[in-house]
DONU-213856 format. One record per residue (C-alpha): x, y negated, z; residue in three letters. Coordinates in steps of 0.5 Angstrom, whole numbers, plus 500, padded with zeros to 3 digits. Layout:
REM residues N
XYZALA/...
END
This chain:
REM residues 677
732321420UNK/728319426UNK/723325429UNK/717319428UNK/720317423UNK/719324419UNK/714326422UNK/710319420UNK/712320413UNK/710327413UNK/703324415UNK/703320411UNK/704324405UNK/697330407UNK/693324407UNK/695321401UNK/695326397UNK/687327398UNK/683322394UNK/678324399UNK/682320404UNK/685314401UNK/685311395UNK/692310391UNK/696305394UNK/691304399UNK/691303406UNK/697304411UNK/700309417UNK/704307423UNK/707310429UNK/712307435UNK/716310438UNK/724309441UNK/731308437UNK/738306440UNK/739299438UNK/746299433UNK/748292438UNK/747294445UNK/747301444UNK/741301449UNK/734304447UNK/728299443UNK/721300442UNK/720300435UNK/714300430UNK/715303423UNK/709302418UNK/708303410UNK/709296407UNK/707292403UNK/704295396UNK/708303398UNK/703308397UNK/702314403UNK/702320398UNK/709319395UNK/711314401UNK/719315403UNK/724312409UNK/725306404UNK/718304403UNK/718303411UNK/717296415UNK/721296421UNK/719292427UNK/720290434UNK/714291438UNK/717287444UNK/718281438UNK/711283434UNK/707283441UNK/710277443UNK/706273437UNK/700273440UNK/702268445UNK/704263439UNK/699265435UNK/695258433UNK/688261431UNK/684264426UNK/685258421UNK/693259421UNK/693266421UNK/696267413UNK/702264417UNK/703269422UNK/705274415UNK/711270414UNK/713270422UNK/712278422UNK/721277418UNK/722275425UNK/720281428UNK/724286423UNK/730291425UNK/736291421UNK/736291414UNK/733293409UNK/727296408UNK/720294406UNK/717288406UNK/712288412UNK/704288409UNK/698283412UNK/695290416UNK/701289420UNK/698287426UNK/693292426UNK/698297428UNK/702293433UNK/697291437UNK/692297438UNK/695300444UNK/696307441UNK/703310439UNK/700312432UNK/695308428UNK/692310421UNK/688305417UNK/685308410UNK/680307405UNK/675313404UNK/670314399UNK/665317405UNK/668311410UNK/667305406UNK/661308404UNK/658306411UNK/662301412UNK/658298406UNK/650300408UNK/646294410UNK/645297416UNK/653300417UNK/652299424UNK/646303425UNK/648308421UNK/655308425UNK/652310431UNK/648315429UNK/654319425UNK/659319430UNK/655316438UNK/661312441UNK/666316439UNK/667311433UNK/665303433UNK/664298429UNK/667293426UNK/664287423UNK/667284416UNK/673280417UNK/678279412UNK/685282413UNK/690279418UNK/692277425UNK/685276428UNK/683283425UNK/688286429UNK/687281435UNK/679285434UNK/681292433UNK/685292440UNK/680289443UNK/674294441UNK/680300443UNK/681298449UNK/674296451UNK/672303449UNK/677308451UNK/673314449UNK/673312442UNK/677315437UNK/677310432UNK/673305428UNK/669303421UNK/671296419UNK/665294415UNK/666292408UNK/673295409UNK/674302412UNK/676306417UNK/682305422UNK/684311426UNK/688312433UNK/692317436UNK/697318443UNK/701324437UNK/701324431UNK/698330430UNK/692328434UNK/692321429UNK/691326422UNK/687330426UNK/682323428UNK/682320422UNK/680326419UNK/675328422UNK/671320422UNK/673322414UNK/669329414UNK/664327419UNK/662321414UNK/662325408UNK/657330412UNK/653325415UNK/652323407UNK/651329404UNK/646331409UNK/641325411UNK/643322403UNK/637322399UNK/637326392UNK/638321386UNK/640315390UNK/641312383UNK/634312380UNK/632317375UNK/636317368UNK/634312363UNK/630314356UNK/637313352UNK/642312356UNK/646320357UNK/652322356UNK/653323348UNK/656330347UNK/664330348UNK/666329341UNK/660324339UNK/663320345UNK/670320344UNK/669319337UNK/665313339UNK/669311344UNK/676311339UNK/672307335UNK/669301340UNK/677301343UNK/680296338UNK/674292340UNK/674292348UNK/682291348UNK/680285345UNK/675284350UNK/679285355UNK/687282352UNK/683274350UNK/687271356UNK/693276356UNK/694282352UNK/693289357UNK/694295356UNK/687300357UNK/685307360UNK/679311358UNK/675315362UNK/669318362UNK/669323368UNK/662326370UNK/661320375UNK/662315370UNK/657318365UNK/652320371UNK/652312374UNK/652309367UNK/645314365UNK/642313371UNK/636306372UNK/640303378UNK/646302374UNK/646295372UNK/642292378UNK/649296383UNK/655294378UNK/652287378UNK/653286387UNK/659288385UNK/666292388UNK/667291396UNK/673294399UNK/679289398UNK/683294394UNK/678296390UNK/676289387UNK/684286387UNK/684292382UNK/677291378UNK/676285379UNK/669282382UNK/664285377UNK/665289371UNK/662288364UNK/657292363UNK/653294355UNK/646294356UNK/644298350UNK/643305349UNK/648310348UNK/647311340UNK/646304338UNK/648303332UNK/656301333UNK/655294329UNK/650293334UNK/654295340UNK/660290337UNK/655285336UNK/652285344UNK/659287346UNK/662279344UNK/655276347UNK/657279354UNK/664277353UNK/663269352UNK/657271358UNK/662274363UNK/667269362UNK/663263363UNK/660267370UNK/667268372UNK/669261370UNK/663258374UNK/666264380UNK/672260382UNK/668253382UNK/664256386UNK/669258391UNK/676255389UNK/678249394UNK/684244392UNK/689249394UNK/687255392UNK/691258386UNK/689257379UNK/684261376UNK/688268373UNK/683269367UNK/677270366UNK/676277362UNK/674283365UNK/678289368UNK/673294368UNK/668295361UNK/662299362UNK/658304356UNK/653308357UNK/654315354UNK/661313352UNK/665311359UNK/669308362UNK/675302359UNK/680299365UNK/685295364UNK/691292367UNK/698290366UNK/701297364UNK/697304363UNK/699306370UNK/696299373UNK/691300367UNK/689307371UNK/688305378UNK/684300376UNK/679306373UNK/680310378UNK/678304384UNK/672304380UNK/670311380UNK/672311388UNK/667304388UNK/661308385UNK/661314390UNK/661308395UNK/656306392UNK/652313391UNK/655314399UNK/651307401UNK/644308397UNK/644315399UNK/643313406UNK/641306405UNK/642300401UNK/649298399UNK/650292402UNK/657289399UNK/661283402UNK/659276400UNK/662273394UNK/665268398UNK/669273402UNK/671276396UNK/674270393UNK/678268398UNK/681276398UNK/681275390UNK/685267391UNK/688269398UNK/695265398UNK/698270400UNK/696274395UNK/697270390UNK/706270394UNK/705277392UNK/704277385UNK/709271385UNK/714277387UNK/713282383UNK/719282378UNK/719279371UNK/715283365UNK/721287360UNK/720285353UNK/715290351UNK/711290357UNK/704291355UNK/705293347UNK/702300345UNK/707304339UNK/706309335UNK/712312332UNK/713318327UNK/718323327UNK/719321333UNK/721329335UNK/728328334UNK/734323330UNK/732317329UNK/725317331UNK/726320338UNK/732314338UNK/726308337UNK/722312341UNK/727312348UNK/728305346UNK/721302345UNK/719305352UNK/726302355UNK/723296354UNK/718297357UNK/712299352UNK/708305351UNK/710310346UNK/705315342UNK/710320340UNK/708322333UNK/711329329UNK/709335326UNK/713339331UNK/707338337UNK/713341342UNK/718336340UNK/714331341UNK/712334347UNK/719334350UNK/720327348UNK/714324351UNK/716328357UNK/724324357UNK/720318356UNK/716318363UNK/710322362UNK/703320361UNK/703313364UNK/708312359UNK/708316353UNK/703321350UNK/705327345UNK/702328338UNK/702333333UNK/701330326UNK/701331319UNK/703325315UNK/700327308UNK/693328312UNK/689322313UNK/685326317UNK/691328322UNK/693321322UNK/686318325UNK/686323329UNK/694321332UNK/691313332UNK/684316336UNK/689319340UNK/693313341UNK/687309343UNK/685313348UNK/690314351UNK/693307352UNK/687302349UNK/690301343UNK/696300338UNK/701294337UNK/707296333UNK/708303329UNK/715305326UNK/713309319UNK/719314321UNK/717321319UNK/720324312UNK/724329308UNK/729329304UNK/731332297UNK/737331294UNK/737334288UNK/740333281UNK/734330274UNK/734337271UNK/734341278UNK/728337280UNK/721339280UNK/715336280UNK/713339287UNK/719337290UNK/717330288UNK/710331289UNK/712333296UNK/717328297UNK/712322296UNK/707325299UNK/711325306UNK/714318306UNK/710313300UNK/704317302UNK/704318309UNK/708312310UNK/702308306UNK/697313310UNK/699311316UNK/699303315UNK/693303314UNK/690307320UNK/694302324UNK/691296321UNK/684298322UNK/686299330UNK/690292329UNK/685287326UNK/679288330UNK/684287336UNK/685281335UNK/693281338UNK/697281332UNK/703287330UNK/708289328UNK/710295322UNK/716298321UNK/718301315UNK/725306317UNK/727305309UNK/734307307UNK/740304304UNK/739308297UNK/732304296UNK/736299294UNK/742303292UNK/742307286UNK/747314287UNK/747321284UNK/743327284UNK/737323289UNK/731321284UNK/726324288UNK/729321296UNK/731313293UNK/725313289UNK/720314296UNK/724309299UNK/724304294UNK/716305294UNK/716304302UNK/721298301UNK/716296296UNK/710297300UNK/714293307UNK/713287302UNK/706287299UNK/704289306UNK/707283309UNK/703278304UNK/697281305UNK/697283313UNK/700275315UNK/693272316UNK/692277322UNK/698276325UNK/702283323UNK/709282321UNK/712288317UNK/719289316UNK/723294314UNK/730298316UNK/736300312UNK/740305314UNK/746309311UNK/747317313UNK/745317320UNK/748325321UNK/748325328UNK/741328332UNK/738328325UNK/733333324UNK/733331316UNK/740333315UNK/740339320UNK/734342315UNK/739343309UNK/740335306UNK/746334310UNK/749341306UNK/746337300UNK/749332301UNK/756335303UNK/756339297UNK/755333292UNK/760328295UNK/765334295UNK/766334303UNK/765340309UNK/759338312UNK/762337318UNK/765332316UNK/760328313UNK/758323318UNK/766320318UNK/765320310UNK/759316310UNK/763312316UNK/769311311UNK/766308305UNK/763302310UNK/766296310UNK/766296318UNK/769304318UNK/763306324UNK/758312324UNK/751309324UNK/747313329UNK/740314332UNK/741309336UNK/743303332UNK/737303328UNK/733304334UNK/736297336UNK/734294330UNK/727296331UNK/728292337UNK/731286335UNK/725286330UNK/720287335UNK/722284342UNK/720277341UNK/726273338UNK/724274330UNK/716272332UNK/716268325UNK/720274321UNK/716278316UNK/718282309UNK/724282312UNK/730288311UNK/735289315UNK/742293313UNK/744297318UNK/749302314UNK/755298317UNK/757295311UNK/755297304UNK/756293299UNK/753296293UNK/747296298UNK/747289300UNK/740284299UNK/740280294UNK/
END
């Protein structure tokens, strides 16, 4: 790897690293330096620069865009003015360096055309606090002297780029610049002194505010509007989640995150509160991820939760008018289509925070923008007042061409995108299989089990917590089981597709069976299975999206063996429930069906726990061998494994049976005497 290459990576990934610094995926780094040209074999000035939608902290060599300066400076002669300067992003390919690499980003300009081998443009809390103060300007100056300059609001681009260099040039004792509204640019002859520049304009911020920033900057706290305690909050915010989700999924369905840090519940208390979440967002990034505004609840922290309900749907059809007349406002005939008009981000007081977005990761970011937009707040009314954008720039960045080209790009959504599943016995066999399966497709996957460190272990496999969350659960526990579904919500927003695949198995003849063992055998599996359907269906209802429930039955719940009442008979009840269940939940949009497995050996915890000897013992076969006998007594002679079942979970669910519901399917590989009929 290139010295500056390497040495821009590894800057790139100690300011990332730091949120104080830059938000994810937030800002961009640049160096310029010499490499051998592969044609002529001659030396060529080269610019490398984070690319469009990399982020610093995990920044890689491939995450780089490669530029020519002599081809990248060479622009400014043809460039036709500040009315045509979205086409010079498009002019920038032809600037590039060999191949590969990323695609160059609209901050480009910036760093090719400042006069300086090293160049930082980040968005620090401390600095866009500045940046947004309705006196930045002045504030600026007294912070820094004329070691930093200002830079007046301009949109992202060629022009920008034009103004930075400029203001560098003219002011050669300057270590870099706040871009109000923005953030901050920073510059360097090495790329030591250009980490060490951009830190110290970040740190000098911060101090500045802490030390001449009033106490309180957002007002008194508000009789009614605290912080509830923890378990009263979460307890709340689980119950308001199905609710929100709906809110926020009217135009698309969305995945959720939910946060209640000490800066949320603090902002959310405090009297300035609805006055500043109405201005809005500011920085670029911050309202591309949470939109304009949010919506905000204006009742008290322990209204009662019909009422809150209530409220809740008034301020949506609220919202959504005001987004609506928004883009009228602002949209011209070529600008994009409206994108939908539900919030991203829901404010409760004394419960949190609910962001959303097309998968938990988006979802995520999209809350942690906000919380960087309230310390910009704090930041700018600590020392002034906070003084935001105009509305229209923020609908020409929200609209912006080459904005909507972007989104344009990004790839098409897996087929599970944006659904939240719950599995049980998802630890092992056939649950870990679903499990794996599920999240493949792209959904978000609550691995529930009685075993809390399987389950773990599985949602580590599946990605951690931007695709899955562990649950320890006991399915005969109704109170176990709200509490895997509050957890479910919490962390994902809500549930879309349970699997009911937790159980055990008895395998034991009339007379050696006793009424524990049917007792227990019922409880885990028609019990739990019902226990857990209804759970679902409190969660699924009132987020309006319909759903999917799966029964993992069995074979034997149609087919009649020996020495196996207790087991086939919970089957038959599960069967049973997946048909009553499908008439009653149809008219909310929730389609239950079930599966048939035969003996699915291989993985499972059920067989290796005793049932597989059982079994072994009755069919008169060693149980190693049990896997091949079941395989053999089939139509098509094949073993039945974890992951055959798992694809027919899929098939169900993945979109192609939208109009299928109380539906079995057989996967047993062909056993007549269990056929449908």
């Amino acid at each position: 790897m290139n010295d500056t290459v390497r040495e821009l990576i590894e800057r790139s990934n100690r300011l990332g690293a730091d949120p104080r610094n830059t938000n994810y995926a937030g800002g961009n780094t640049s160096a310029k330096g010499t490499d051998t040209d592969p044609v002529t074999s001659e030396p060529v000035e080269l610019m490398w620069v984070k690319g469009s939608g990399g982020d610093l902290g995990t920044l890689k060599e491939s995450g780089l865009a490669v530029l020519r300066l002599d081809r990248l400076r060479a622009l400014t002669d043809v460039y036709p003015g500040v009315e045509h300067e979205d086409e010079m992003v498009a002019a920038f390919d032809y600037c590039l360096h060999g191949k590969g690499g990323a695609a160059p980003s609209i901050d480009t300009a910036m760093h090719g055309l400042v006069d300086a081998a090293h160049v930082d443009h980040l968005h620090p809390d401390s600095g866009i606090a500045l940046a947004c103060a309705a006196d930045g300007e002045k504030l600026t100056a007294e912070c820094f002297g004329d070691e930093v300059v200002w830079v007046p609001w301009r949109r992202p681009g060629f022009q920008l780029g034009l103004d930075i260099a400029a203001i560098k040039e003219a002011n050669p004792q300057a270590i870099g610049c706040i871009l109000g509204g923005h953030g901050i640019t920073a510059w360097g002859d090495t790329s030591e002194q250009c980490e060490v520049n951009s830190l110290r304009i970040i740190r000098t911020a911060e101090h500045f505010l802490a030390e001449r920033g009033r106490p309180e900057p957002f007002g008194a706290v508000r009789d009614g509007y605290a912080a509830l305690p923890e378990d009263e909050r979460h307890a709340r915010a689980a119950a308001l989640a199905p609710y929100l989700r709906a809110i926020a999924s009217s135009d698309r369905p969305q995945v959720g995150h939910y946060t209640d840090s000490g800066v949320v519940l603090d902002f959310l208390a405090r009297a300035e509160h609805p006055r500043l979440a109405a201005l809005g967002t500011s920085c670029p990034d911050h309202f591309l991820r949470t939109k304009v505004r949010p919506l905000v609840l204006d009742l008290h922290s322990d209204a009662p939760l019909e009422d809150v309900i209530a409220r809740l749907k008034e301020l949506h059809a609220a919202y959504r008018d005001e987004y609506a007349s928004y883009y009228q406002r602002h949209a011209t005939p070529d600008s994009p289509a409206m994108r939908g008009a539900d919030p991203a981000i829901i404010l409760i007081p004394g419960v949190g925070m609910f962001s959303y977005g097309k998968d938990k990761q988006t979802a995520r970011v999209a809350g942690e923008f906000y919380v960087n937009a309230i310390n910009v707040m704090r930041g700018a009314e600590s020392v002034s007042s906070y003084s935001p954008i105009e509305e229209s720039e923020k609908f020409r960045i929200e609209y912006w061409a080459l904005e909507e080209a972007k989104l344009q790009r990004m790839p098409k959504p897996k087929a599970l995108a944006t659904r939240i599943a719950l599995v049980t016995g998802a630890g092992s066999g056939i649950g870990k299989a679903i499990a794996h399966r599920l999240a493949a497709e792209g959904a978000c996957v609550v691995v529930a089990d009685l075993n809390a460190q399987a389950a773990a272990e599985v949602a580590e496999e599946l990605g951690g917590r931007d695709v899955a969350v562990a649950v320890s659960v006991d399915v005969t526990s109704e109170e176990q089981i709200r509490a895997a579904f509050d957890a479910a919500v919490l962390a994902f927003g809500g549930v879309d597709l349970v699997v009911n695949n937790a159980g055990i198995s008895i395998s034991k003849p009339l007379l050696d069976t006793t009424a524990r063992d049917w007792d227990l055998q019922h409880d885990i599996m028609a019990r739990g299975s019902f226990l857990v359907s209804r759970e679902a269906a409190r969660v699924m209802v009132p987020q309006d999206l319909g759903g999917d429930i799966i029964y993992i039955t069995s074979k034997n719940s149609v087919f009649a063996g020996p020495n196996n009442i207790a087991y086939s008979a919970t089957k038959a009840d599960q069967a049973h429930q997946v048909r009553l269940l499908a008439a009653e939940m149809g008219e909310h949009r929730i389609r239950v069906n079930g599966i048939n497995p035969d003996g699915v050996v291989r993985g499972s915890g059920i067989f290796a726990n005793g049932w597989g000897a059982q079994r072994a013992a009755t069919y008169g076969v060693e149980e190693s061998e049990l896997g091949e006998f079941y395989a053999q007594r089939t139509i098509l002679k094949r073993e039945v494994l974890p992951e055959h079942v798992a694809n027919a979970v899929f098939a169900l669910t993945g979109g192609d049976l939208t109009h299928t519901t109380g539906l079995h399917i057989p996967v047993d590989a062909g056993v007549a005497a269990a056929f449908l009929r």
